[in-house]
C-alpha positions in Angstrom: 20.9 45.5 11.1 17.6 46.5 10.5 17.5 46.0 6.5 19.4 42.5 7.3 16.1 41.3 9.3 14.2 42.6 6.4 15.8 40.9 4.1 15.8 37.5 5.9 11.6 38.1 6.8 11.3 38.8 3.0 13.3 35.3 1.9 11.1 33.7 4.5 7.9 34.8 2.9 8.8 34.1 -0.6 9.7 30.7 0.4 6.5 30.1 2.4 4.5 31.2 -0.7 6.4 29.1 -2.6 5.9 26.0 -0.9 2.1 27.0 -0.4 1.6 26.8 -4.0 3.9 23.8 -4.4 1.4 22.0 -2.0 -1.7 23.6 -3.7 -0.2 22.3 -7.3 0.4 18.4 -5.9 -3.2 18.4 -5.0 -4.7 18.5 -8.5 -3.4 16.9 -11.7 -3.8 18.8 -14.8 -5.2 17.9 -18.0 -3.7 19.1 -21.4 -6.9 20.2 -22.8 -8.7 21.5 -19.9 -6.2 22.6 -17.4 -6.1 21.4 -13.5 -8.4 18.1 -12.5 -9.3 18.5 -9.1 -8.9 15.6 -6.6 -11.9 13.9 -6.5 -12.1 14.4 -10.4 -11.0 12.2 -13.9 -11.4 13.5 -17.0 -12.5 11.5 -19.7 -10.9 12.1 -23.3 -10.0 10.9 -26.5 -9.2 7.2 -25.7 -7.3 8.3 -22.4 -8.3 8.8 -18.7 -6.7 11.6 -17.2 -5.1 10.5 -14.4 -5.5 7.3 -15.1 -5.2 6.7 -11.2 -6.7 8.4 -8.0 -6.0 8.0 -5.0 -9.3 9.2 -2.3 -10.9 8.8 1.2 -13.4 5.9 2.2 -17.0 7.9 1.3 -15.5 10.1 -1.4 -17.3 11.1 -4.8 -15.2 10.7 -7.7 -16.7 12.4 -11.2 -15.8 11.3 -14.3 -16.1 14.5 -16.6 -16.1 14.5 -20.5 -13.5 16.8 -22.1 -15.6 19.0 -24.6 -13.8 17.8 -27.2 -14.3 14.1 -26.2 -15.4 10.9 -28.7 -18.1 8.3 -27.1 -16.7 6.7 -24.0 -18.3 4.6 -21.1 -16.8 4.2 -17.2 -16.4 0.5 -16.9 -16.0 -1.1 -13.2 -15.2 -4.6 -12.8 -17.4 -4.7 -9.8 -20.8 -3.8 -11.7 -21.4 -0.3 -11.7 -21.1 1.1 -15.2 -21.5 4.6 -17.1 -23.8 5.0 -20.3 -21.8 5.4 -23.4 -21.6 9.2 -23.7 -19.8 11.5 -25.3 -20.4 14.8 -23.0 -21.6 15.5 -19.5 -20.8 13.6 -16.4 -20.6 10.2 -14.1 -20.5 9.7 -10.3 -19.4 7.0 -8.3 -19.5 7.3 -4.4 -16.5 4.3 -3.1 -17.8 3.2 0.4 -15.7 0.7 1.0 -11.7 0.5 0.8 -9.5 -0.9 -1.8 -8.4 -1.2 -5.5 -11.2 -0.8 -8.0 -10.0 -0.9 -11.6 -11.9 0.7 -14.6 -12.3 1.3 -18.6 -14.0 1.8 -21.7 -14.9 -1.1 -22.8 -15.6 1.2 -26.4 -11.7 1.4 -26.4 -8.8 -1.7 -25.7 -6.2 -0.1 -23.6 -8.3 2.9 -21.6 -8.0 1.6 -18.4 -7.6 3.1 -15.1 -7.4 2.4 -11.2 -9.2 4.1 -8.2 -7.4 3.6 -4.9 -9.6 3.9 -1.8 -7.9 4.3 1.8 
């Protein structure tokens, strides 16, 4: 009886663990080239923004970091603010204010992307 109840505690851990790192993984994307983006993060490379698409909190910082590897790119908003062209190093925007605000490089047709605020 006793090894049965150990057995069944054991399957319960393993499980929890497993859906603690399932839940851990959905939080952050990952990036090819430099492994997991967090969530308030896009990485910037080679004609692509990676995600493409966030999704963050009313308030929330969002960074915009260059892949070492990356060629010149700006962070275009269609509401004003815009990046430097760069090809290393970082941008911030802080979204105070709720709704769709859609991005690019205006360097490359095509690089576009979308931050969601809620």
């Amino acid at each position: 009886m006793l090894a049965g109840s150990l057995a069944a505690l054991r399957r319960r851990l393993v499980r929890g663990i497993g859906l603690a790192a399932l839940a851990l993984t959905a939080s952050c994307s990952s990036d090819e080239a430099t492994g997991p983006v967090p969530a308030d993060e896009v990485s910037v490379r080679n004609n692509s923004f990676s995600p493409a698409t966030r999704t963050v909190a009313v308030g929330t910082t969002v960074t915009f970091r260059w892949s070492p590897s990356a060629n010149t790119h700006n962070v275009t908003f269609a509401d004003g603010p815009t990046s430097p062209d760069q090809s290393s190093g970082t941008y911030t925007r802080t979204f105070a204010a709720a709704g769709n605000f859609p991005y690019q490089c205006s360097l490359h047709a095509g690089m576009t992307g979308t931050i969601t605020v809620n």
